[in-house]
C-alpha positions as CSV (number, residue, x, y, z in Angstrom):
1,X,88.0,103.9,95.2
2,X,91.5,105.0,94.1
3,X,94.1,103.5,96.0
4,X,98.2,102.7,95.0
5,X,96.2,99.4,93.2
6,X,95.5,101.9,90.5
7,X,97.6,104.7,90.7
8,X,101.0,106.4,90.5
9,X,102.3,106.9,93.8
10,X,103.2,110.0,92.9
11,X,100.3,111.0,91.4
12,X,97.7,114.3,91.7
13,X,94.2,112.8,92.5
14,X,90.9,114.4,92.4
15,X,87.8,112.4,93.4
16,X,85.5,114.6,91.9
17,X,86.7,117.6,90.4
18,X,83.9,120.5,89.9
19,X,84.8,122.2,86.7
20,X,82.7,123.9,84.4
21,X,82.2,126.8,81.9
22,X,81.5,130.3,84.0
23,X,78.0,130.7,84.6
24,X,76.8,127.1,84.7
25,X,75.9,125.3,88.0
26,X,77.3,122.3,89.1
27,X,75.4,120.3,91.4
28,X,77.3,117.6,93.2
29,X,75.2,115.7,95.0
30,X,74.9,112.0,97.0
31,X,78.1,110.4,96.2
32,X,80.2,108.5,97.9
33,X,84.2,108.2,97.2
34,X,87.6,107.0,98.5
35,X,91.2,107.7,97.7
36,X,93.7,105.7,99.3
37,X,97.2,104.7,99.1
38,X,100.7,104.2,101.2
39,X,104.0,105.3,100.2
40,X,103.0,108.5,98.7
41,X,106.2,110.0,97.2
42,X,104.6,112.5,95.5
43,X,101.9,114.5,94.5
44,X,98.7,115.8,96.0
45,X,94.8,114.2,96.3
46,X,91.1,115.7,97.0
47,X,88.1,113.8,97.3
48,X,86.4,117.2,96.2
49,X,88.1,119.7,94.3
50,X,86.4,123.0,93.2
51,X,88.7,125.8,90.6
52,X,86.7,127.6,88.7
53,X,84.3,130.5,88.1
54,X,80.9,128.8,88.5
55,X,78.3,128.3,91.1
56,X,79.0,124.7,93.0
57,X,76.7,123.1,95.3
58,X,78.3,119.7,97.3
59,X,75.6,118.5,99.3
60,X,75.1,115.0,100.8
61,X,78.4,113.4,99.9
62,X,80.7,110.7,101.5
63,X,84.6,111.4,101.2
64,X,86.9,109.3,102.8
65,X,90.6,110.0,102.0
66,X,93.1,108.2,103.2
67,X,96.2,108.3,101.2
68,X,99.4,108.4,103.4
69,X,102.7,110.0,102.4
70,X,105.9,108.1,102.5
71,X,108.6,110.1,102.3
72,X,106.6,112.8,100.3
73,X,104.8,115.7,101.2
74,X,102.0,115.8,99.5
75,X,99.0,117.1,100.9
76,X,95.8,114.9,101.1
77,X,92.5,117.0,101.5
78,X,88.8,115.5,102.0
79,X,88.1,119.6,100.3
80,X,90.1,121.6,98.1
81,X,88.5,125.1,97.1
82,X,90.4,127.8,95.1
83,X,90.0,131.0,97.3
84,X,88.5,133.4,94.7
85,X,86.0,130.9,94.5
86,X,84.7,130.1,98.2
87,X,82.0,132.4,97.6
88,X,80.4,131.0,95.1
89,X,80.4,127.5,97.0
90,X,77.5,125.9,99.1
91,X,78.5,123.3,100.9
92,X,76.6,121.1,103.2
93,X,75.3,117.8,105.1
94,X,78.3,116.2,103.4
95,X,80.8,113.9,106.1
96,X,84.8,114.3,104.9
97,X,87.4,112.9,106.2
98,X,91.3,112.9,105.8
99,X,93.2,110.8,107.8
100,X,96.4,109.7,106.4
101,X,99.9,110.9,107.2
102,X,99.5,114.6,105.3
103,X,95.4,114.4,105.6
104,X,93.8,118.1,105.8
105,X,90.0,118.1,106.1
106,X,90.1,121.0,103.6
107,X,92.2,124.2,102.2
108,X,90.4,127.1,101.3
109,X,92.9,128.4,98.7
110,X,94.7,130.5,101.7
111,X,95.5,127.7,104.3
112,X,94.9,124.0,105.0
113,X,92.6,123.6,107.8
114,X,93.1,120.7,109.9
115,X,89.9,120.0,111.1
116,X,86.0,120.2,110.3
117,X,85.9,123.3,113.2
118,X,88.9,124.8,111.3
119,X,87.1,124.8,107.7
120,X,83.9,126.1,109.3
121,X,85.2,128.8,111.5
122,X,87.8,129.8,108.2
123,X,85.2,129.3,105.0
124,X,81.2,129.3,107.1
125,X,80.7,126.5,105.1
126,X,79.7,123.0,106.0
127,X,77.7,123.5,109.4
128,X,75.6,120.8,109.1
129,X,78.4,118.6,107.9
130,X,80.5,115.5,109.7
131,X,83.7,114.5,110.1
132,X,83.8,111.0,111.5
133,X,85.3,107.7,110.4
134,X,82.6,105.3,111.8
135,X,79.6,106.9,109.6
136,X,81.3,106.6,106.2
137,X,83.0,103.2,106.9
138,X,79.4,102.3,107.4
139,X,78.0,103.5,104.5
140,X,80.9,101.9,102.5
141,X,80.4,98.7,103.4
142,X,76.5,98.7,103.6
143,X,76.8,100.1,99.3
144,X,79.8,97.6,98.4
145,X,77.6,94.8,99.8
146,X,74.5,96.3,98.1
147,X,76.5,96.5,94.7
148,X,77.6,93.0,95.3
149,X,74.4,91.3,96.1
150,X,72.6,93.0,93.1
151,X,75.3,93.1,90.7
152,X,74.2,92.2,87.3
153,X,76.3,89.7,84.8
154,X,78.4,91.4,82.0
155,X,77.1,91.6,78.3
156,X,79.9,89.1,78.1
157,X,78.6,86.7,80.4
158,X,75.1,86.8,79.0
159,X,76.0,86.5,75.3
160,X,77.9,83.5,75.8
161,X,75.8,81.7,77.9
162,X,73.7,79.6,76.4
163,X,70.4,79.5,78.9
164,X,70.3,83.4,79.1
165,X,69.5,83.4,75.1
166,X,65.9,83.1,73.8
167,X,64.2,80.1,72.8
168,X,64.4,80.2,68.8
Protein backbone atom coordinates (compact mmCIF):
# COMPACT_ATOMS: atom_id res chain seq x y z
CA UNK A 1 0.00 0.00 0.00
CA UNK A 2 1.21 3.59 -0.61
CA UNK A 3 -0.41 5.90 1.60
CA UNK A 4 0.94 9.69 3.08
CA UNK A 5 2.95 7.07 5.70
CA UNK A 6 5.31 6.73 2.78
CA UNK A 7 4.91 9.40 0.58
CA UNK A 8 5.15 13.05 -0.49
CA UNK A 9 1.89 14.55 -0.31
CA UNK A 10 2.48 15.99 -3.28
CA UNK A 11 3.74 13.30 -4.97
CA UNK A 12 2.92 11.43 -8.65
CA UNK A 13 2.13 7.76 -7.78
CA UNK A 14 1.85 4.83 -9.98
CA UNK A 15 0.89 1.43 -8.59
CA UNK A 16 2.02 -0.47 -11.33
CA UNK A 17 3.31 1.31 -14.23
CA UNK A 18 3.29 -0.86 -17.64
CA UNK A 19 6.37 0.21 -19.42
CA UNK A 20 8.39 -1.59 -21.80
CA UNK A 21 10.46 -1.59 -24.95
CA UNK A 22 8.03 -1.53 -28.28
CA UNK A 23 7.14 -4.85 -29.34
CA UNK A 24 7.38 -6.68 -26.06
CA UNK A 25 4.22 -7.82 -24.04
CA UNK A 26 3.53 -7.01 -20.71
CA UNK A 27 1.40 -9.25 -18.88
CA UNK A 28 -0.01 -7.80 -15.65
CA UNK A 29 -1.73 -10.21 -14.07
CA UNK A 30 -3.40 -11.15 -10.27
CA UNK A 31 -2.25 -8.40 -8.24
CA UNK A 32 -3.60 -6.60 -5.73
CA UNK A 33 -2.68 -2.79 -4.77
CA UNK A 34 -3.66 0.34 -2.76
CA UNK A 35 -2.74 3.95 -2.89
CA UNK A 36 -3.88 6.10 -0.27
CA UNK A 37 -3.46 9.34 1.43
CA UNK A 38 -5.23 12.65 2.79
CA UNK A 39 -4.20 16.09 2.31
CA UNK A 40 -3.12 15.74 -1.18
CA UNK A 41 -1.59 19.11 -2.20
CA UNK A 42 -0.29 17.96 -5.12
CA UNK A 43 0.37 15.65 -7.77
CA UNK A 44 -1.45 12.86 -9.51
CA UNK A 45 -1.80 8.74 -8.63
CA UNK A 46 -2.85 5.46 -10.69
CA UNK A 47 -3.15 2.19 -9.47
CA UNK A 48 -2.51 1.11 -13.23
CA UNK A 49 -0.75 3.22 -15.56
CA UNK A 50 -0.08 2.16 -19.18
CA UNK A 51 2.35 4.86 -21.79
CA UNK A 52 3.93 3.16 -24.09
CA UNK A 53 4.04 1.44 -27.49
CA UNK A 54 3.61 -2.21 -26.47
CA UNK A 55 1.00 -4.81 -26.20
CA UNK A 56 -0.47 -4.72 -22.32
CA UNK A 57 -2.78 -7.20 -20.95
CA UNK A 58 -4.30 -6.28 -17.07
CA UNK A 59 -6.26 -9.11 -16.25
CA UNK A 60 -7.46 -10.19 -12.69
CA UNK A 61 -6.22 -7.30 -10.64
CA UNK A 62 -7.37 -5.61 -7.38
CA UNK A 63 -6.97 -1.67 -7.33
CA UNK A 64 -8.15 0.23 -4.69
CA UNK A 65 -7.25 4.01 -4.73
CA UNK A 66 -8.09 6.16 -2.37
CA UNK A 67 -5.93 9.09 -2.06
CA UNK A 68 -7.92 12.30 -1.26
CA UNK A 69 -6.96 15.82 -2.28
CA UNK A 70 -6.65 18.65 0.13
CA UNK A 71 -6.49 21.61 -1.25
CA UNK A 72 -4.91 20.20 -4.57
CA UNK A 73 -6.18 19.04 -7.62
CA UNK A 74 -4.70 16.22 -8.43
CA UNK A 75 -6.45 13.64 -10.11
CA UNK A 76 -6.56 10.02 -8.63
CA UNK A 77 -7.33 7.25 -11.18
CA UNK A 78 -7.89 3.34 -10.43
CA UNK A 79 -6.70 3.35 -14.75
CA UNK A 80 -4.56 5.68 -16.54
CA UNK A 81 -4.10 4.73 -20.42
CA UNK A 82 -2.22 7.14 -22.92
CA UNK A 83 -4.82 7.43 -25.84
CA UNK A 84 -2.55 6.33 -28.72
CA UNK A 85 -2.24 3.42 -26.80
CA UNK A 86 -5.86 2.07 -25.85
CA UNK A 87 -5.67 -0.12 -28.72
CA UNK A 88 -3.19 -2.09 -27.98
CA UNK A 89 -4.68 -2.68 -24.33
CA UNK A 90 -6.72 -5.79 -23.05
CA UNK A 91 -8.17 -5.24 -20.11
CA UNK A 92 -10.41 -7.42 -18.14
CA UNK A 93 -11.95 -9.31 -14.91
CA UNK A 94 -9.98 -6.76 -12.94
CA UNK A 95 -12.24 -4.65 -9.93
CA UNK A 96 -10.85 -0.76 -9.70
CA UNK A 97 -11.85 1.55 -7.64
CA UNK A 98 -11.23 5.41 -6.98
CA UNK A 99 -12.89 6.89 -4.32
CA UNK A 100 -11.24 9.76 -2.82
CA UNK A 101 -12.00 13.43 -3.16
CA UNK A 102 -10.52 13.76 -7.04
CA UNK A 103 -11.04 9.71 -7.63
CA UNK A 104 -11.65 8.88 -11.53
CA UNK A 105 -12.16 5.20 -12.27
CA UNK A 106 -9.97 5.74 -15.34
CA UNK A 107 -8.78 8.43 -18.22
CA UNK A 108 -8.29 7.21 -21.51
CA UNK A 109 -5.76 9.79 -22.54
CA UNK A 110 -8.80 12.13 -23.96
CA UNK A 111 -11.04 12.35 -20.73
CA UNK A 112 -11.40 11.13 -17.15
CA UNK A 113 -14.27 8.89 -16.92
CA UNK A 114 -16.01 8.83 -13.72
CA UNK A 115 -17.35 5.63 -13.58
CA UNK A 116 -16.82 1.78 -14.63
CA UNK A 117 -20.02 2.41 -17.33
CA UNK A 118 -18.13 5.56 -18.38
CA UNK A 119 -14.66 3.74 -19.18
CA UNK A 120 -16.56 0.91 -20.90
CA UNK A 121 -18.92 2.80 -23.02
CA UNK A 122 -15.61 5.43 -23.88
CA UNK A 123 -12.57 2.60 -24.20
CA UNK A 124 -14.81 -1.24 -24.79
CA UNK A 125 -12.54 -2.29 -22.35
CA UNK A 126 -13.22 -4.00 -19.03
CA UNK A 127 -16.69 -5.66 -19.55
CA UNK A 128 -16.22 -8.31 -17.34
CA UNK A 129 -14.66 -6.05 -14.77
CA UNK A 130 -15.98 -4.56 -11.14
CA UNK A 131 -16.15 -1.64 -9.51
CA UNK A 132 -17.18 -2.12 -5.94
CA UNK A 133 -15.63 -1.40 -2.51
CA UNK A 134 -16.94 -4.45 -0.58
CA UNK A 135 -15.06 -7.13 -2.92
CA UNK A 136 -11.55 -5.67 -2.75
CA UNK A 137 -11.82 -4.59 1.04
CA UNK A 138 -12.46 -8.34 1.19
CA UNK A 139 -9.71 -9.54 -0.55
CA UNK A 140 -7.39 -7.07 1.35
CA UNK A 141 -8.06 -8.24 4.47
CA UNK A 142 -8.42 -11.98 3.70
CA UNK A 143 -4.32 -11.56 1.94
CA UNK A 144 -2.93 -9.20 4.82
CA UNK A 145 -4.19 -11.89 7.33
CA UNK A 146 -2.88 -14.65 5.07
CA UNK A 147 0.64 -12.80 4.89
CA UNK A 148 0.42 -12.36 8.53
CA UNK A 149 -0.30 -15.82 9.69
CA UNK A 150 2.33 -17.35 7.33
CA UNK A 151 4.87 -14.76 7.46
CA UNK A 152 8.32 -16.09 7.82
CA UNK A 153 11.12 -14.67 10.31
CA UNK A 154 13.91 -12.41 8.81
CA UNK A 155 17.48 -13.68 7.87
CA UNK A 156 18.12 -11.52 10.86
CA UNK A 157 16.00 -13.16 13.16
CA UNK A 158 17.12 -16.63 12.23
CA UNK A 159 20.91 -15.95 12.27
CA UNK A 160 20.87 -14.61 15.68
CA UNK A 161 18.78 -17.00 17.24
CA UNK A 162 20.40 -19.53 18.68
CA UNK A 163 17.70 -22.68 18.47
CA UNK A 164 17.14 -21.94 14.65
CA UNK A 165 21.03 -22.96 14.10
CA UNK A 166 22.22 -26.56 13.54
CA UNK A 167 23.42 -28.82 16.03
CA UNK A 168 27.35 -28.80 15.46
Amino acid sequence: ALDTTATNATATIYGIDSWSNSGTIMNVYHNSLRIGGTGVSGGSSAGLYDHYTHTSNFKDNIVLNTRSNGAGTGKHYGILVGASYLSSLTSDYNDILATGTGGYFGNDGTADRLTLAAWQTATGKDGRCASKLVRGLLTFLVLAMLLAAFSLPSMAQTQSDPASQPAA
